[in-house]
Backbone of each chain as nested JSON, in Angstrom:
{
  "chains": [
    {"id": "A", "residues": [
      {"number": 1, "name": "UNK", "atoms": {"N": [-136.169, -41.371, -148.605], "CA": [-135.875, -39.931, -148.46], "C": [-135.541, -39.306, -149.813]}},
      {"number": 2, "name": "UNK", "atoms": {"N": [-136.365, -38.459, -150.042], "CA": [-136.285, -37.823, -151.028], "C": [-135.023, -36.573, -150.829]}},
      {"number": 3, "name": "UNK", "atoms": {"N": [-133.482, -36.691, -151.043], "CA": [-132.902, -36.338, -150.528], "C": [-132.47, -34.85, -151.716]}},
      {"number": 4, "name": "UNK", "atoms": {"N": [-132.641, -35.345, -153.164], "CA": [-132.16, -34.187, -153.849], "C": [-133.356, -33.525, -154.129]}},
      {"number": 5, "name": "UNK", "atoms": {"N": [-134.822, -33.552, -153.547], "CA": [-135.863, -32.433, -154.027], "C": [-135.247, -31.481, -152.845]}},
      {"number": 6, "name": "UNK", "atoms": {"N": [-134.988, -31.997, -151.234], "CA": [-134.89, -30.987, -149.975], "C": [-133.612, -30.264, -151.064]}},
      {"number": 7, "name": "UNK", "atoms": {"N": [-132.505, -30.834, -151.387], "CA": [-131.294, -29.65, -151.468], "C": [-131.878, -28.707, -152.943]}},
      {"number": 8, "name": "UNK", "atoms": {"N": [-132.775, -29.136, -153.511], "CA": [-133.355, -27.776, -154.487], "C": [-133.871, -27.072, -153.717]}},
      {"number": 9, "name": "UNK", "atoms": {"N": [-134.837, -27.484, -152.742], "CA": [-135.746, -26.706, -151.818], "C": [-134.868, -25.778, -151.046]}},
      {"number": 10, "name": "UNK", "atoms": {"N": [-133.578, -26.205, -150.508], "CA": [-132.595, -25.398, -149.781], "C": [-132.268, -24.368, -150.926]}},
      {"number": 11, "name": "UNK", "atoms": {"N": [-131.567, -24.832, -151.673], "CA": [-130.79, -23.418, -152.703], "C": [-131.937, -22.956, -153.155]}},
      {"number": 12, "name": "UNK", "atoms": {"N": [-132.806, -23.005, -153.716], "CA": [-134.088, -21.943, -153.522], "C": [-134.299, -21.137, -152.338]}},
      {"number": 13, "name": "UNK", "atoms": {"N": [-134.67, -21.421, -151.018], "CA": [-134.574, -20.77, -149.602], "C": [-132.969, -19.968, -149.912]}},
      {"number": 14, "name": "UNK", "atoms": {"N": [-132.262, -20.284, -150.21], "CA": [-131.072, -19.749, -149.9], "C": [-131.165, -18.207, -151.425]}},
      {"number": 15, "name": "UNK", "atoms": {"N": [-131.304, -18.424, -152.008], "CA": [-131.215, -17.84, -153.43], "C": [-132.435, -16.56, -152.951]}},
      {"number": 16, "name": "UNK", "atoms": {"N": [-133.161, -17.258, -152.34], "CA": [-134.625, -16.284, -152.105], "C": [-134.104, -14.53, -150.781]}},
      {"number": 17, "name": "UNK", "atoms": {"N": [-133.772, -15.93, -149.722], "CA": [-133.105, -14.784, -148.731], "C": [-131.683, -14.228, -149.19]}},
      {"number": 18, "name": "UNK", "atoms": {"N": [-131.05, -14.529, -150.299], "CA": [-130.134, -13.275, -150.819], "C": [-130.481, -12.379, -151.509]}},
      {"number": 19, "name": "UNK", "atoms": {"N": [-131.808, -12.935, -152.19], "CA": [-132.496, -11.939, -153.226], "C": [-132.707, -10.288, -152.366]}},
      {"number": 20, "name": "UNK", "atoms": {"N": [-133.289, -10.877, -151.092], "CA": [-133.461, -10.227, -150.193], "C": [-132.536, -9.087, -149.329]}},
      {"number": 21, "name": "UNK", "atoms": {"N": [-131.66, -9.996, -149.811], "CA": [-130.063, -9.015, -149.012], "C": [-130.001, -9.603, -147.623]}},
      {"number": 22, "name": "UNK", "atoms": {"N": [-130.538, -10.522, -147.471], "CA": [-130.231, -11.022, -146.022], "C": [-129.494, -12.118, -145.009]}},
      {"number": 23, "name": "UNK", "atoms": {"N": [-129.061, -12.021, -144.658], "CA": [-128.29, -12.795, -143.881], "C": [-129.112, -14.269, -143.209]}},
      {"number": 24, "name": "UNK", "atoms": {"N": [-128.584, -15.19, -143.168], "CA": [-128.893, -16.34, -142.46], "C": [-130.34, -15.806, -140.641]}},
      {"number": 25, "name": "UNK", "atoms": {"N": [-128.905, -15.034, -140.157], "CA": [-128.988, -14.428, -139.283], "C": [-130.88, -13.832, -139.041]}},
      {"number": 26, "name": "UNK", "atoms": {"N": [-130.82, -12.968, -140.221], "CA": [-131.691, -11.981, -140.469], "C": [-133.23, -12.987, -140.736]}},
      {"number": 27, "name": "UNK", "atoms": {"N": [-132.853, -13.741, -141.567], "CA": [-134.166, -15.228, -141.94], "C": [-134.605, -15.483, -140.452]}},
      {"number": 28, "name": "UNK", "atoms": {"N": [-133.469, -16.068, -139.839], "CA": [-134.05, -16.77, -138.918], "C": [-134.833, -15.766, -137.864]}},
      {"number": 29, "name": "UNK", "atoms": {"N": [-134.693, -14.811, -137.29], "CA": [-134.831, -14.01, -136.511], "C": [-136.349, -13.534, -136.805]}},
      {"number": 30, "name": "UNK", "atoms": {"N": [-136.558, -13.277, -138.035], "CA": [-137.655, -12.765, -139.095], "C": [-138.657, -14.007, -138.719]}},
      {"number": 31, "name": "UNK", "atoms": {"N": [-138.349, -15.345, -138.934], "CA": [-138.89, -16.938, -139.331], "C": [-139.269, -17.117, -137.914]}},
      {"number": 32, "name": "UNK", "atoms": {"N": [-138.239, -16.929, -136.612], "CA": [-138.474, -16.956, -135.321], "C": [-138.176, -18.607, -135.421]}},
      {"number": 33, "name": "UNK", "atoms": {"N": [-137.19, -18.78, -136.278], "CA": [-136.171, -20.334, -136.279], "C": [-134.759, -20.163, -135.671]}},
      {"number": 34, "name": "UNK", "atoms": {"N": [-134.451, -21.085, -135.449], "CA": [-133.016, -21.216, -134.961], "C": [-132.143, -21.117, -136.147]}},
      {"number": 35, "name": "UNK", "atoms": {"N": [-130.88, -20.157, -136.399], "CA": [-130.363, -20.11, -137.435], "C": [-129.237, -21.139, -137.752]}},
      {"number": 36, "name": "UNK", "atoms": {"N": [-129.19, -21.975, -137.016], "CA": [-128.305, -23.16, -137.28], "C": [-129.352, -24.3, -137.734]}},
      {"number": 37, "name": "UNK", "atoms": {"N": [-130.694, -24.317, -137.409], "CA": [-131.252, -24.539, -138.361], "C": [-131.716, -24.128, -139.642]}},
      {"number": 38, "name": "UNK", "atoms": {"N": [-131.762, -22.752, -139.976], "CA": [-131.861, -22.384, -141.382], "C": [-130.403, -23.361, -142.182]}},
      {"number": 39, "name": "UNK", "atoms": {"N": [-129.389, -22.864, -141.524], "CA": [-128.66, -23.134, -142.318], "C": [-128.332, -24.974, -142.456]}},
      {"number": 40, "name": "UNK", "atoms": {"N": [-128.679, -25.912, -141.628], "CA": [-129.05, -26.885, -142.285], "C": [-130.144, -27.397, -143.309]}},
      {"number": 41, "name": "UNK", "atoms": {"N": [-131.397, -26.67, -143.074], "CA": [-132.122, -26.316, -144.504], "C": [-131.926, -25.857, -145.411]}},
      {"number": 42, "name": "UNK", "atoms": {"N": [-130.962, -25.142, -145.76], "CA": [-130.355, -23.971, -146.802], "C": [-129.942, -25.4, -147.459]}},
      {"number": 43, "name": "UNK", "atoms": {"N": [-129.089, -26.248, -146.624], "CA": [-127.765, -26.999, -147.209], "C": [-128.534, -28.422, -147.606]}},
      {"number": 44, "name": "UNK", "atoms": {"N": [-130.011, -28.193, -147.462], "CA": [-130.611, -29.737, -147.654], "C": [-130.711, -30.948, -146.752]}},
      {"number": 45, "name": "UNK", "atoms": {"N": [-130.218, -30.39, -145.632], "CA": [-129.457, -31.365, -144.709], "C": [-131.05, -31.663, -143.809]}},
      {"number": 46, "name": "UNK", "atoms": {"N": [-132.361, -30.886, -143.431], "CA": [-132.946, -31.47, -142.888], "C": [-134.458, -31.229, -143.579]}},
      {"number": 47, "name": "UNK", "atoms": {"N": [-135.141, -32.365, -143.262], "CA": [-136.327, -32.77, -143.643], "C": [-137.412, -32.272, -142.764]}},
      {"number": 48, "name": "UNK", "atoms": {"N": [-137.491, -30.769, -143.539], "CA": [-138.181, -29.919, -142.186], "C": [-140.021, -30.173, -142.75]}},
      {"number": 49, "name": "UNK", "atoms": {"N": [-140.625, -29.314, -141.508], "CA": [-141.908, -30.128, -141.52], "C": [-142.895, -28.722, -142.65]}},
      {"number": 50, "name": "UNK", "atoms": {"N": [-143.949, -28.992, -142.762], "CA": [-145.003, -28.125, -143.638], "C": [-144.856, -26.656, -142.927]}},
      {"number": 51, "name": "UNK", "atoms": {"N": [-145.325, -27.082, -141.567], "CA": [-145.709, -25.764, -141.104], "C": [-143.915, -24.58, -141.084]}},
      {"number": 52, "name": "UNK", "atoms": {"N": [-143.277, -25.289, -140.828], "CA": [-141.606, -24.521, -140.362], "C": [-141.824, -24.306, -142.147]}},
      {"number": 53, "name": "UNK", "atoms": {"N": [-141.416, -24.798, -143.381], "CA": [-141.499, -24.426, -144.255], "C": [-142.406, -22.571, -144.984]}},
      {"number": 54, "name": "UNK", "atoms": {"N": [-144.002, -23.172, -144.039], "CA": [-144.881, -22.151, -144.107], "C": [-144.377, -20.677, -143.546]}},
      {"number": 55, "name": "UNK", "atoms": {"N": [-143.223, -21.505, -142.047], "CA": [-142.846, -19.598, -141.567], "C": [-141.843, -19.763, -142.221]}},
      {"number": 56, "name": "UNK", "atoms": {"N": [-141.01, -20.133, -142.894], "CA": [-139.658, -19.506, -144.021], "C": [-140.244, -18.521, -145.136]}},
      {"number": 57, "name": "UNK", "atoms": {"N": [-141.13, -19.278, -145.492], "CA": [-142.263, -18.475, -146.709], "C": [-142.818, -17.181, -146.034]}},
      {"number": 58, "name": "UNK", "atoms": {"N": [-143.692, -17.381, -144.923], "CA": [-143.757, -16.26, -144.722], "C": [-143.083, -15.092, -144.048]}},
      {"number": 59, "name": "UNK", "atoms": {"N": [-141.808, -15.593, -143.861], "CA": [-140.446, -14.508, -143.25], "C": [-140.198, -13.993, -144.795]}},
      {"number": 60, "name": "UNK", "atoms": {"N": [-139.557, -14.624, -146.114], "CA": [-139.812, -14.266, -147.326], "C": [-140.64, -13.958, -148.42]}},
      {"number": 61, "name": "UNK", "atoms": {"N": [-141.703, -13.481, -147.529], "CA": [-142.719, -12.779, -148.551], "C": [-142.974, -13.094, -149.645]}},
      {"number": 62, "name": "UNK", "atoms": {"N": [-142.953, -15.007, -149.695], "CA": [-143.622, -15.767, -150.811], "C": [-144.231, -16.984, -150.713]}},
      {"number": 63, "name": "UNK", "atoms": {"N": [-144.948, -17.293, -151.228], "CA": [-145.805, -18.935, -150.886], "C": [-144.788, -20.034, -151.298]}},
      {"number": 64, "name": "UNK", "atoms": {"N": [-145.297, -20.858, -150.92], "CA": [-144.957, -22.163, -150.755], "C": [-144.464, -22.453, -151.773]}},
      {"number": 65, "name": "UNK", "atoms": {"N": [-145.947, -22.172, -153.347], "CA": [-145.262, -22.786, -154.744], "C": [-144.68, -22.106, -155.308]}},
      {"number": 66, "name": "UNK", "atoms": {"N": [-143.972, -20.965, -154.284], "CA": [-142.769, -19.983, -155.451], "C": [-141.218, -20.825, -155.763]}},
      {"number": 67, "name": "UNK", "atoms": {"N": [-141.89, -21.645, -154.603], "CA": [-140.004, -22.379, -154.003], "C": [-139.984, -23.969, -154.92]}},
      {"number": 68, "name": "UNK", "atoms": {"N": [-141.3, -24.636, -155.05], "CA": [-141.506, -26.12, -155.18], "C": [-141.793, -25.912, -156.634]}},
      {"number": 69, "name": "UNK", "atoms": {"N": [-141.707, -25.859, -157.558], "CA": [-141.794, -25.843, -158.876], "C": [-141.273, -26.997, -159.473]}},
      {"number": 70, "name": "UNK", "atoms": {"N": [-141.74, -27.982, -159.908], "CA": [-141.311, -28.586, -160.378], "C": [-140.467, -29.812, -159.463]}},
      {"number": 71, "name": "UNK", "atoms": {"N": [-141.149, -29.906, -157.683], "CA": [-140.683, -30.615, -156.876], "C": [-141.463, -31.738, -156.967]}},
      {"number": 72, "name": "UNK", "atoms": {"N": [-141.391, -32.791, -156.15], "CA": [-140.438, -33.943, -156.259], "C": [-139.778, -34.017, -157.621]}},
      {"number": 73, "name": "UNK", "atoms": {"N": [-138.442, -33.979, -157.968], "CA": [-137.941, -34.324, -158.842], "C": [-137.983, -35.615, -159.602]}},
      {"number": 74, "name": "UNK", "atoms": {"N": [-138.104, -36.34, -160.417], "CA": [-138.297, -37.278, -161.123], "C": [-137.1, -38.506, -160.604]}},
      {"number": 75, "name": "UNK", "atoms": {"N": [-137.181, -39.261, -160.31], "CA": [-136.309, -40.584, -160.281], "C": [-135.63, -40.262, -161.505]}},
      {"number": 76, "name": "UNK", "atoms": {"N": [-133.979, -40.495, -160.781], "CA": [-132.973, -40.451, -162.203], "C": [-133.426, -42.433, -162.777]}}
    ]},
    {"id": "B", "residues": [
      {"number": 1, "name": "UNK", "atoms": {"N": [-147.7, -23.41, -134.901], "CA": [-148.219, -24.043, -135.879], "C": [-149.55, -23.082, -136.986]}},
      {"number": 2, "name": "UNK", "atoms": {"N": [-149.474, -23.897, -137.967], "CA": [-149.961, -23.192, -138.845], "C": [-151.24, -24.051, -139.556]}},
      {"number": 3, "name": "UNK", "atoms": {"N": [-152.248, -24.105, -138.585], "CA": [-153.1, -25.25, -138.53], "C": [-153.935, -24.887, -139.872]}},
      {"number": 4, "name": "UNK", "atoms": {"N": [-154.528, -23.505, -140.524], "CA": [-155.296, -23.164, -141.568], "C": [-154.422, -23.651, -142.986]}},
      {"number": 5, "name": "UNK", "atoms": {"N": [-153.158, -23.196, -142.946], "CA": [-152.443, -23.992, -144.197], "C": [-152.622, -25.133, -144.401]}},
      {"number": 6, "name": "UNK", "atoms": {"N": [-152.577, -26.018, -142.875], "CA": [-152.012, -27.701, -143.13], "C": [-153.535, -27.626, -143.884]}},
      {"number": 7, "name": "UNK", "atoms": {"N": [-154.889, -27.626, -143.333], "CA": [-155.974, -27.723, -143.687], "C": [-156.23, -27.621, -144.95]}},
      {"number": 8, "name": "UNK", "atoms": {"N": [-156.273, -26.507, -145.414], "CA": [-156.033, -26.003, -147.234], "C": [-155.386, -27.176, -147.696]}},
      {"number": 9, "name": "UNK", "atoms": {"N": [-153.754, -27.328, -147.196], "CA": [-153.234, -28.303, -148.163], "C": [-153.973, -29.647, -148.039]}},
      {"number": 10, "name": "UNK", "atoms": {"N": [-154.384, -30.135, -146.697], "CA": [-155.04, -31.531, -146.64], "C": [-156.179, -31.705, -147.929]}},
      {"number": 11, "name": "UNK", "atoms": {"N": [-156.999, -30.602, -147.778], "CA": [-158.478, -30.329, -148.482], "C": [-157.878, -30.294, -150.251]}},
      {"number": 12, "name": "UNK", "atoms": {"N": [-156.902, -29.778, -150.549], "CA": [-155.978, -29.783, -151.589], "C": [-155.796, -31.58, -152.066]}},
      {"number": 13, "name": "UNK", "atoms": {"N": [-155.223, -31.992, -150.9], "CA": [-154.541, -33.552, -151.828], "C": [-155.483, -34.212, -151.625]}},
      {"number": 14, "name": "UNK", "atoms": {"N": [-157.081, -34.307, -151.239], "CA": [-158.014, -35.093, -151.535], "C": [-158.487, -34.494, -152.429]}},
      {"number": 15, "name": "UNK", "atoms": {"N": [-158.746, -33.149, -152.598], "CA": [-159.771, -32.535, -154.019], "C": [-158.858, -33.567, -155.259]}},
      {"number": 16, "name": "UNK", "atoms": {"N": [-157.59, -33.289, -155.281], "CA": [-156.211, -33.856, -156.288], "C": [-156.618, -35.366, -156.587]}},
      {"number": 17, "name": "UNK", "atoms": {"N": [-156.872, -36.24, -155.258], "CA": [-157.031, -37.563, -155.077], "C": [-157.955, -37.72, -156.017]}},
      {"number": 18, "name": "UNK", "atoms": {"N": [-159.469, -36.824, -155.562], "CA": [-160.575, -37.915, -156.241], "C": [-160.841, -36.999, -157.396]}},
      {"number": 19, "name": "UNK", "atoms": {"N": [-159.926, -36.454, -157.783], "CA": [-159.998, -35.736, -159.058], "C": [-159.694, -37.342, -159.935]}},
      {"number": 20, "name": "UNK", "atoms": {"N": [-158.232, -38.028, -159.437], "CA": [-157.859, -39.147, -159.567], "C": [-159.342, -40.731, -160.149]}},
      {"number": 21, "name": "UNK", "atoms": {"N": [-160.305, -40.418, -159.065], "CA": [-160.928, -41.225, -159.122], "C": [-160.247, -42.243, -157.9]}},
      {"number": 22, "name": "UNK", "atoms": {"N": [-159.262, -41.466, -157.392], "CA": [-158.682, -42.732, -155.949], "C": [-159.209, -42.661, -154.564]}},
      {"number": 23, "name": "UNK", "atoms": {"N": [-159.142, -43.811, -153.959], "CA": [-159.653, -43.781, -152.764], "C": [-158.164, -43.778, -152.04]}},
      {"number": 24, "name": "UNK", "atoms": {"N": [-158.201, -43.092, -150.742], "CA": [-157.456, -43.278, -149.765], "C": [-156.499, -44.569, -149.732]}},
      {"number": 25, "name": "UNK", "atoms": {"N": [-156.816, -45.358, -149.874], "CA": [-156.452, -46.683, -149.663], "C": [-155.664, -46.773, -151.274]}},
      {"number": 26, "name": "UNK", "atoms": {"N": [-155.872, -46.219, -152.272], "CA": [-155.219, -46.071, -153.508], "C": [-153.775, -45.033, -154.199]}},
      {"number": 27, "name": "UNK", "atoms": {"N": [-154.078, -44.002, -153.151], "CA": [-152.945, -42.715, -152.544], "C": [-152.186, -43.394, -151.523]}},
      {"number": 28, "name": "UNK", "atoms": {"N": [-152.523, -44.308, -150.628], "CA": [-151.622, -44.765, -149.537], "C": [-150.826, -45.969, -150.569]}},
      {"number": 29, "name": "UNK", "atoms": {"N": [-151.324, -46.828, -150.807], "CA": [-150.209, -48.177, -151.912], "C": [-149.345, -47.294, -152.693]}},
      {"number": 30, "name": "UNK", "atoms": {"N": [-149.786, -46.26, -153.235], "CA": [-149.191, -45.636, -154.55], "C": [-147.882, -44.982, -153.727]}},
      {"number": 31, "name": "UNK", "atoms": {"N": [-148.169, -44.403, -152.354], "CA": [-147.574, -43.688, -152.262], "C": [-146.719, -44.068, -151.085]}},
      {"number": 32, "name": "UNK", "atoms": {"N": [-146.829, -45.36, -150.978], "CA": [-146.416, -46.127, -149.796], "C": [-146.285, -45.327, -148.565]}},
      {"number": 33, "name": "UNK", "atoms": {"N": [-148.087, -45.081, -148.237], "CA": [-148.047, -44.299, -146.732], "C": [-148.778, -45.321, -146.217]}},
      {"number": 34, "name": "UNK", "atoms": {"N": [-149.063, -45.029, -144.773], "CA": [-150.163, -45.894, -144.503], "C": [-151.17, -44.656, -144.399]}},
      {"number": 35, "name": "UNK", "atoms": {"N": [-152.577, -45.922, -144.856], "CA": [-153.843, -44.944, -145.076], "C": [-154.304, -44.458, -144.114]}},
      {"number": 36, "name": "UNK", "atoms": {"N": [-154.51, -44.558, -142.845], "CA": [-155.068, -43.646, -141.679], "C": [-154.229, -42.523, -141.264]}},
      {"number": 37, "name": "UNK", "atoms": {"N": [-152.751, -42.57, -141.989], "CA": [-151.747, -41.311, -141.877], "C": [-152.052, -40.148, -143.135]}},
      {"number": 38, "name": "UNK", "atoms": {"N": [-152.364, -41.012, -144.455], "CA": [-153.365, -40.14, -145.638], "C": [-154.461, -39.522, -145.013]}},
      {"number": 39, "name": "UNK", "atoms": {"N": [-155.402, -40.001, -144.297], "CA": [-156.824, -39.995, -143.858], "C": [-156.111, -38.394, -142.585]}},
      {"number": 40, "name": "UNK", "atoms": {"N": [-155.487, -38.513, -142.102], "CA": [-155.348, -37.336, -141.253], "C": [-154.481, -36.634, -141.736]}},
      {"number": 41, "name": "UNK", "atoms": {"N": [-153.324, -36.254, -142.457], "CA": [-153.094, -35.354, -143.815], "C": [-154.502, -34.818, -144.618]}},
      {"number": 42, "name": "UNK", "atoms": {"N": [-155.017, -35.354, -144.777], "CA": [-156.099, -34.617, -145.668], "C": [-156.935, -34.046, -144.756]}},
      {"number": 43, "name": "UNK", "atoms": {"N": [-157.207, -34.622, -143.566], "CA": [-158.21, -33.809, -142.46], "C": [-157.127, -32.396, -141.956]}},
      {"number": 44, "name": "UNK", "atoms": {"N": [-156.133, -32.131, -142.096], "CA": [-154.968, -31.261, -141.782], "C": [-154.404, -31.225, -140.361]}},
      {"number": 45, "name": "UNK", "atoms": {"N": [-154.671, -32.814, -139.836], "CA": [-153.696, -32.599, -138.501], "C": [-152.489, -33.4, -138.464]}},
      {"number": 46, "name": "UNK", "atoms": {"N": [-152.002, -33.65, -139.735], "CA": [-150.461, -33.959, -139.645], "C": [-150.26, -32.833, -140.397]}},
      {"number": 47, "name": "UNK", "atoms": {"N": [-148.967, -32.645, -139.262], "CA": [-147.783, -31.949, -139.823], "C": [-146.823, -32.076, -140.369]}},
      {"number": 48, "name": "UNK", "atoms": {"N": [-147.375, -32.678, -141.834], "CA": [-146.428, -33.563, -142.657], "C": [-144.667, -33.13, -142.658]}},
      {"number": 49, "name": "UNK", "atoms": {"N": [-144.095, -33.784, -143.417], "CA": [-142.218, -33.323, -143.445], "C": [-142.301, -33.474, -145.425]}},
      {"number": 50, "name": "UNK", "atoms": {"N": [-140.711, -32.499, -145.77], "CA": [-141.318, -32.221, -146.689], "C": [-141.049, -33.523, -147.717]}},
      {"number": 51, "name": "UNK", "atoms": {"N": [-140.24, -34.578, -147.463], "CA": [-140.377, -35.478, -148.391], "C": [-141.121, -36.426, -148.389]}},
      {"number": 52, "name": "UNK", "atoms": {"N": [-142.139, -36.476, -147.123], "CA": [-143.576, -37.13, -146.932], "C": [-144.396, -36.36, -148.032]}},
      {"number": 53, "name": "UNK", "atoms": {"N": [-144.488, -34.973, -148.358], "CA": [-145.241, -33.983, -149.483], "C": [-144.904, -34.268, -150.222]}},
      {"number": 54, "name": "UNK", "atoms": {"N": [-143.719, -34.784, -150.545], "CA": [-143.019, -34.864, -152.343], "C": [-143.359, -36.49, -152.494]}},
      {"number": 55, "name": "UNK", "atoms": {"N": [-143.318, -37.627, -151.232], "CA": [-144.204, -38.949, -151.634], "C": [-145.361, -38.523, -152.29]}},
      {"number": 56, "name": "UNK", "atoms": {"N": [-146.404, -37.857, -151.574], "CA": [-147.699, -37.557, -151.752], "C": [-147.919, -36.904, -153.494]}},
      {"number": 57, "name": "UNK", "atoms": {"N": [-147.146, -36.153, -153.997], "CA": [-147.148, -35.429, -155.159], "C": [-146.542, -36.471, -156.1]}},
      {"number": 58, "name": "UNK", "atoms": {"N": [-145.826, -37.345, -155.944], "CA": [-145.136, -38.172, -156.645], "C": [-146.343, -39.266, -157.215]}},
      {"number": 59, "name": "UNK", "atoms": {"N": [-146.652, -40.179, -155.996], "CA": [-147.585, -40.818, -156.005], "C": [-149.267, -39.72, -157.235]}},
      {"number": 60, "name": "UNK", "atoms": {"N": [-149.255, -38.43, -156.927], "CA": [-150.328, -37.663, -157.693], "C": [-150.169, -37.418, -158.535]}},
      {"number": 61, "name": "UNK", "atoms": {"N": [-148.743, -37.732, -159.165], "CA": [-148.489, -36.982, -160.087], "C": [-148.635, -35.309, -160.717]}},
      {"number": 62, "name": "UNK", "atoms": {"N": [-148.301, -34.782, -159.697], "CA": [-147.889, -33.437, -159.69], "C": [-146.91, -32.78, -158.64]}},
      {"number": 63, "name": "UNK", "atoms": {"N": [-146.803, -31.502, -158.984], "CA": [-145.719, -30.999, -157.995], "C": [-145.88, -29.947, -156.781]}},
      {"number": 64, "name": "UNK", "atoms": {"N": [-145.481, -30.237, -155.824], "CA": [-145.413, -29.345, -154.871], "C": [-146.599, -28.349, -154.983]}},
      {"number": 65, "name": "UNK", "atoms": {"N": [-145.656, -27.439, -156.053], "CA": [-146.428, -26.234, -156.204], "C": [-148.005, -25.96, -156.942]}},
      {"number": 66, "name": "UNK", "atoms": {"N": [-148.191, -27.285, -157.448], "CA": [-149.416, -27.594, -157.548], "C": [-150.563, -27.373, -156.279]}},
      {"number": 67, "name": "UNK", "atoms": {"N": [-150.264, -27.702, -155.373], "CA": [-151.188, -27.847, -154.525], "C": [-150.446, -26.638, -153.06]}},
      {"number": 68, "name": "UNK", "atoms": {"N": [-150.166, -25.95, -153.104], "CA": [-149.589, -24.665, -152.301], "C": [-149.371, -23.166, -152.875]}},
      {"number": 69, "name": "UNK", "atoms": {"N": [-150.047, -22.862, -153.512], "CA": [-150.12, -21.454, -154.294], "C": [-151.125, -20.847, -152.766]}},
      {"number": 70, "name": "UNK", "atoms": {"N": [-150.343, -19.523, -152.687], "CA": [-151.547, -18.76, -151.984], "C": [-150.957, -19.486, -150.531]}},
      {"number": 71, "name": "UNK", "atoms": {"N": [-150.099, -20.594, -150.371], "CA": [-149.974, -20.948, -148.47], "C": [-148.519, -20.514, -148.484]}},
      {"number": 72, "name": "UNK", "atoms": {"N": [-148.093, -20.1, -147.45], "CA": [-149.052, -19.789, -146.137], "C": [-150.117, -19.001, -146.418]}},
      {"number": 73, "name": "UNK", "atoms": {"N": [-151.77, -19.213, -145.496], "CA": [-152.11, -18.201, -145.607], "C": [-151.519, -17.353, -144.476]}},
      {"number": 74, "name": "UNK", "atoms": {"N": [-152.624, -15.289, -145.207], "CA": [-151.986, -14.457, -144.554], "C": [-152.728, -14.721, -142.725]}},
      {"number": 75, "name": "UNK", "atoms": {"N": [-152.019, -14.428, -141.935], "CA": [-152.73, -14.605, -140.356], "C": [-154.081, -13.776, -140.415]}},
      {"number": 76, "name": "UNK", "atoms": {"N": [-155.381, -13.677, -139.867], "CA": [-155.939, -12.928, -139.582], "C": [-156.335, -11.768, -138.909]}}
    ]}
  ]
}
């Protein structure tokens, strides 16, 4: 488990929907996710799949490689 | 589900692969998947998770956002 690329991937998702002005609340509703799941994605906590990724992106009005830059992180 | 993305991205990490010069069977050792789970990732009917994507990029040596510019696509 690639456990510290998901928590970049979260604070990115998270950084993105504040950019936004929006609430947890507001993502999920938008995403048509459960917001107790956003917010275990926010926090890194789950190993969500391509497509759920694809509707976060497209609830935030950005692709995929706005968020993954420079993901998988390198083995310390 | 978001069956035209997974597709793109599948069609994505084989263009990536045999850019490589690798066969299936050379992306699966590298990337410790098994190869008939590569073989349907690239056809786009797994719905991969995202640190199964960051194996896959690791093993390719590139990132994420390499191969997801432009996904989601927009719905039709």
């Amino acid at each position: 488990m690639d456990q510290s690329s998901l928590k970049t991937l979260g604070h990115r998702i998270r950084e993105r929907r504040k950019t936004l002005g929006w609430t947890q609340e507001t993502l999920a509703d938008t995403a048509k996710i459960d917001r107790s799941y956003i917010g275990s994605v926010e926090r890194g906590e789950r190993n969500l799949t391509f497509t759920v990724l694809c509707q976060i992106c497209m609830a935030l009005s950005c692709d995929v490689a706005a968020l993954t830059a420079d993901l998988p992180e390198p083995p310390r």
